[in-house]
N, C-alpha and C positions, 0 to 999 in steps of 0.2 A: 689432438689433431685427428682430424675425420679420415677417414679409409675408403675410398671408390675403389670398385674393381673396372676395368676398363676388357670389355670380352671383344678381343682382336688387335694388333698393332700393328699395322699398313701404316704409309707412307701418311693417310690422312688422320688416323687414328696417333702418328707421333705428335703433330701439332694440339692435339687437342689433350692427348697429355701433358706436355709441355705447359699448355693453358691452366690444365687443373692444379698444375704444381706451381703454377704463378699465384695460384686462386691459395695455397697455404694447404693445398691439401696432399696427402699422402695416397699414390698412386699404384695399384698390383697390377701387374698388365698380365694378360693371356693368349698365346698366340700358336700355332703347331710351324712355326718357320724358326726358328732359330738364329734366322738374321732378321726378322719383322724389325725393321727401324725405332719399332716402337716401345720394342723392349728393353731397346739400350738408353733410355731417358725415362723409362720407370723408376719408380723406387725397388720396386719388388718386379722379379720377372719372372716368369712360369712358362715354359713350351712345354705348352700340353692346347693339344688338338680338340678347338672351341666347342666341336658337334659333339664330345662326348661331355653331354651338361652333366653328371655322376661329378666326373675329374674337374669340373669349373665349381659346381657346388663345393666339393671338398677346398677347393684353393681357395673361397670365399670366406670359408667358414672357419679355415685355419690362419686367416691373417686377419678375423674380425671384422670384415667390409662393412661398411653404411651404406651405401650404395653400390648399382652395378650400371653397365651402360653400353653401347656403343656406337661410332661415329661411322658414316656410308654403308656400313658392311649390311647387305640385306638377308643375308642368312644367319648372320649373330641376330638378330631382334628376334626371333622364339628362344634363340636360347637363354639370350637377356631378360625374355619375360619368366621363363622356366626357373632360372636364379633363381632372381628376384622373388619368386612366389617359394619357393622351398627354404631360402635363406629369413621370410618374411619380412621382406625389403618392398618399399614404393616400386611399382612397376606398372606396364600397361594390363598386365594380365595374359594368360595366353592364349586366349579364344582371340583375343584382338590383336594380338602379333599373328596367328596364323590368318585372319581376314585380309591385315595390311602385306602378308606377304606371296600370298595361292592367289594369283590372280582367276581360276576358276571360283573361289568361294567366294570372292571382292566384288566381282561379276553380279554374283546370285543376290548376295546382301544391299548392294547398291542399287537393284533391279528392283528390289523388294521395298525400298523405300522412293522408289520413284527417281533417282538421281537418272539424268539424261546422260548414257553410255552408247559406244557402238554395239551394236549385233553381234552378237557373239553365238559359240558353241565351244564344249569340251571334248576334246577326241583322245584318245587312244591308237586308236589303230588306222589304217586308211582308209577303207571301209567309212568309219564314222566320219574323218574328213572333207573325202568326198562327197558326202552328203549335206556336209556343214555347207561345204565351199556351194553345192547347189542352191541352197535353202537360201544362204545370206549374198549372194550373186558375186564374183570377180570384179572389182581386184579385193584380196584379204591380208593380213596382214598372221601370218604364223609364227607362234610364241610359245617358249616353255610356260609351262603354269607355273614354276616356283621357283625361279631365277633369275638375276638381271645382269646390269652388264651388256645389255644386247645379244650376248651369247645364245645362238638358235634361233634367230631372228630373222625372218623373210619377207619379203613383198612377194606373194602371187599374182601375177598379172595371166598366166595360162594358166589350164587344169592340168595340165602333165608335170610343170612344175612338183604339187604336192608330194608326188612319190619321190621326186628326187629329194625331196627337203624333211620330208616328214619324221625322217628316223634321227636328223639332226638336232631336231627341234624335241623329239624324245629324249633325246640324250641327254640333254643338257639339266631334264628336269629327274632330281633326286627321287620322284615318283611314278615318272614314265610319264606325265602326263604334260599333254599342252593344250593351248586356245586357237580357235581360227576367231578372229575379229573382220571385220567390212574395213576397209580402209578408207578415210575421210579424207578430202584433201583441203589442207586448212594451213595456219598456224598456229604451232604447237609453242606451249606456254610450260612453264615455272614453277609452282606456287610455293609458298611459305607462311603455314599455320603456326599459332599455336595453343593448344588448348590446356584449360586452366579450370580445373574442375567442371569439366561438362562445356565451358563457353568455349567457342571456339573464334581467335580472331586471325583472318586474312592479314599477312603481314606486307608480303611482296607476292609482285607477277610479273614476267620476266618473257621476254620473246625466247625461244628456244628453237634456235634456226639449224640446219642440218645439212649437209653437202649431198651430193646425187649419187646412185649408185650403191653397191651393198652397202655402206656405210649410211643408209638413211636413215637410219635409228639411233644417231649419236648424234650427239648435243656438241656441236662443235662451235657455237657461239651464241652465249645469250645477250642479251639490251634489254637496260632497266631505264625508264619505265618503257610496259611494251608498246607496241602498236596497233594501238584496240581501238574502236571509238568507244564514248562514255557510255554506251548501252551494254553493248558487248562488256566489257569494264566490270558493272554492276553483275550480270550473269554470268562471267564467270567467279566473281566471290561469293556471288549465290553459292552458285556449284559446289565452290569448295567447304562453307561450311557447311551445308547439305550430307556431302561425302563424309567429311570426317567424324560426322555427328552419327554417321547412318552406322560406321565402320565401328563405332564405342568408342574413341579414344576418347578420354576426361584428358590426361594431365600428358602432353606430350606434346614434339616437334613432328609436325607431319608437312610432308613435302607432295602435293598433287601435281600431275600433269592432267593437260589439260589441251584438246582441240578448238579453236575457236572456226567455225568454218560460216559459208552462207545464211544457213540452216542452224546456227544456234552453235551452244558451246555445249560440249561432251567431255567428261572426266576419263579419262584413259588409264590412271591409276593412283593410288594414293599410296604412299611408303610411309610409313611409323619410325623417322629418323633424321638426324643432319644428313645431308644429302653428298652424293660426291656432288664431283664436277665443279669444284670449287665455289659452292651455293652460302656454305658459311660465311666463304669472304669478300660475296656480292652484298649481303645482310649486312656486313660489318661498312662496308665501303656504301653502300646505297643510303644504306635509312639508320648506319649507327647503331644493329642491337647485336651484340654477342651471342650468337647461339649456344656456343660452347657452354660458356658460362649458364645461360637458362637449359640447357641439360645437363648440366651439374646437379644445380641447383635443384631441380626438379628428380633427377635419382636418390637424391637424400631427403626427399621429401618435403624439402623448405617450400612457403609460399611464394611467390614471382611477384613483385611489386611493378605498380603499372611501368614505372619511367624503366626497367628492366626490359618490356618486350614491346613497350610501344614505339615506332619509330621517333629518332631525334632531331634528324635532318631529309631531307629528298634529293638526291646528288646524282644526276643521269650516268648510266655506267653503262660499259660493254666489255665483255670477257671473250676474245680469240683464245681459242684450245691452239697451241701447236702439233699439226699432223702433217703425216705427208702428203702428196699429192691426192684434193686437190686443192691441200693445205701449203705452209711458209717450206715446208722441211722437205730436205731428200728423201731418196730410199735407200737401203744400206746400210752397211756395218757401220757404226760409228769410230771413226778417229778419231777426229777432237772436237772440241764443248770449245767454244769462244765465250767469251766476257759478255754478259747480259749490260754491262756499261750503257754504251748508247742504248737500248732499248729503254733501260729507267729513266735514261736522260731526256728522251724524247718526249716532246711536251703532252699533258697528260695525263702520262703513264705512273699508275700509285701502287704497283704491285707487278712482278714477272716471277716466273720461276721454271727453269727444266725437270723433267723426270729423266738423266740420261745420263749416261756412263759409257766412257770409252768400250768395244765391242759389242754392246747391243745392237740388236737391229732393229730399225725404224721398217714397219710396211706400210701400206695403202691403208688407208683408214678404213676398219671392219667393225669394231668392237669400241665402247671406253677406254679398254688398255691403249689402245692404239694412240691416243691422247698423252703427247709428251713433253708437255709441259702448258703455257698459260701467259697471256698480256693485261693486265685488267689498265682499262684506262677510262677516266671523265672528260666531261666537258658541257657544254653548255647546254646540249640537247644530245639526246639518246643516240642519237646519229652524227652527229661531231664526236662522241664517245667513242664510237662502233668504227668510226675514220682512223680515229687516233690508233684505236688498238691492232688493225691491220694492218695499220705502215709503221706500227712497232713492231709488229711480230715479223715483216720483213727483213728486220733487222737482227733477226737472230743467226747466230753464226755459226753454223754445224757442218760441219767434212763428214765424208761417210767415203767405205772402199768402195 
């Protein structure tokens, strides 16, 4: 029996465990929570804290892994590729997990092959800032350089803003540093690659719509297929294998976001990983391909046969995030979770699920976290899809104090 090590077990890393041990495979899991969901459906569990790769090498090495991996976590992929390379396991390597995940270096390498991005600068201090924010003109959009999640995330529409925001947007990054980008106003897209010794193929692209207000940076409903015309369509799969071709990866699942605006289409970032946001089970529900299963497969080095990552059907989909205002949900401590029942039952609807437990609290949508659960529903067009899944997700039944 084969040995993956899986580096992280969150709420999305249990499912994909779960998956690997459908697959017959033997699972170590690694996580510094002690309650990570994900550890309780391992085979083998370890609370040992991911960033020190030293303590994840050694757990690797003493339970004989064939593979290592991980599912959303954007700060596990250098340490996946660090294993992976010390263990001498299949891996992306780590020059190319640090490209896919410093949005400062992703910038430079992308610019360097020509890929159409926003304006950018890297700052430090305010000082540099301000001079970004001069140079690339209001409105900008300020961003840790090596973290996601939305965390430290701003729209500048004034220049006094920056000093109020600047040190937050430092914070959040494990090296002090962040980006000022030009803000574009468009529709922001999806994508889902996947590359296979050097080829890379466009799998899905996804509208990726977002609610007003702090919370503009989260992905609070996507619709498959998007709302592009055929031109637009062909230039943004341009883009994305351009990107991920530009960034090194050969053999991996890479997830690009993507602006489509007036003025052409712009790559905004590419991650080196299953994506949150429930992007695996738009792949499985859309077009039929198992990610899970082809990042398995692909950490142990097996070859990926075509009927594995090529789509097997086209089936119009929409995903409602449940949040709170000015989403389905209250604000407030949580009483009671009601029966998802009729929300499955509504016509549709092929997938629901909450992130919630009595006394959490629900806020105003800021962040990813802030996303507490999920409606995915079909139907005959992308927008009969996107109907269904909002007058399911009204149906969800949450009390709060």
């Amino acid at each position: 029996m084969q040995t993956v090590l899986f580096v992280g077990a969150g709420r999305h890393q249990r499912r994909a465990i779960e998956g690997a041990r459908e697959l017959g495979l033997r699972v170590v899991a690694v996580d510094g929570n002690a309650d990570a969901p994900g550890l309780a459906v391992a085979d083998v569990a370890e609370v040992v804290d991911f960033s020190d790769i030293d303590a994840v090498v050694a757990v690797g090495r003493s339970h004989d892994v064939q593979g290592v991996l991980t599912v959303s976590a954007d700060r596990a992929v250098p340490v996946v590729a660090a294993v992976a390379e010390e263990l001498g396991l299949p891996g992306i390597g780590r020059e190319t997990a640090y490209l896919m995940t410093h949005k400062i270096a992703m910038r430079r390498r992308l610019a360097e092959h020509g890929v159409p991005q926003p304006e950018f600068a890297a700052v430090r201090t305010l000082h540099e800032a301000r001079v970004a924010i001069e140079a690339i003109g209001l409105p900008v959009v300020l961003k840790p350089a090596n973290t996601g999640g939305q965390r430290g995330l701003f729209l500048l529409e004034y220049e006094e803003e920056v000093e109020r925001h600047l040190h937050a947007a430092l914070a959040e990054s494990p090296t002090q540093e962040a980006i000022v980008e030009r803000f574009h106003d468009g529709l922001e897209l999806n994508g889902l690659a996947i590359a296979r010794g050097g080829h890379v193929e466009p799998l899905t692209l996804s509208d990726r719509l977002r609610p007003p207000g702090v919370g503009f940076g989260v992905g609070w409903i996507h619709v498959y297929p998007p709302t592009l015309s055929a031109d637009a369509f062909a230039e943004a799969e341009d883009a994305v294998v351009r990107a991920v071709r530009a960034l090194g990866l050969r053999d991996g699942i890479a997830f690009p976001q993507l602006l489509a605006s007036a003025d052409g289409v712009r790559v905004i970032e590419v991650a080196a990983r299953i994506p949150g946001g429930e992007m695996a089970r738009l792949a499985w529900h859309a077009v039929g391909v198992d990610l899970i299963e082809i990042a398995l497969r692909q950490a142990l080095g097996e070859l990926l046969p075509d009927d594995l990552v090529r789509p097997r059907h086209q089936r119009p989909l929409a995903i409602r995030f449940l949040t709170a205002e000015p989403g389905p949900l209250p604000t407030g401590t949580v009483r009671r979770i009601g029966s998802l029942e009729k929300v499955l039952a509504f016509p549709g609807v092929v997938e629901a699920d909450t992130y919630l437990s009595v006394g959490e609290t629900i806020n105003p949508v800021r962040l990813d976290g802030d996303r507490r659960g999920y409606v995915i529903a079909s139907g005959e067009t992308n927008l009969d899809a996107l109907e269904r899944a909002e007058a399911a997700a009204r149906l969800v039944d949450v009390e709060v104090w």
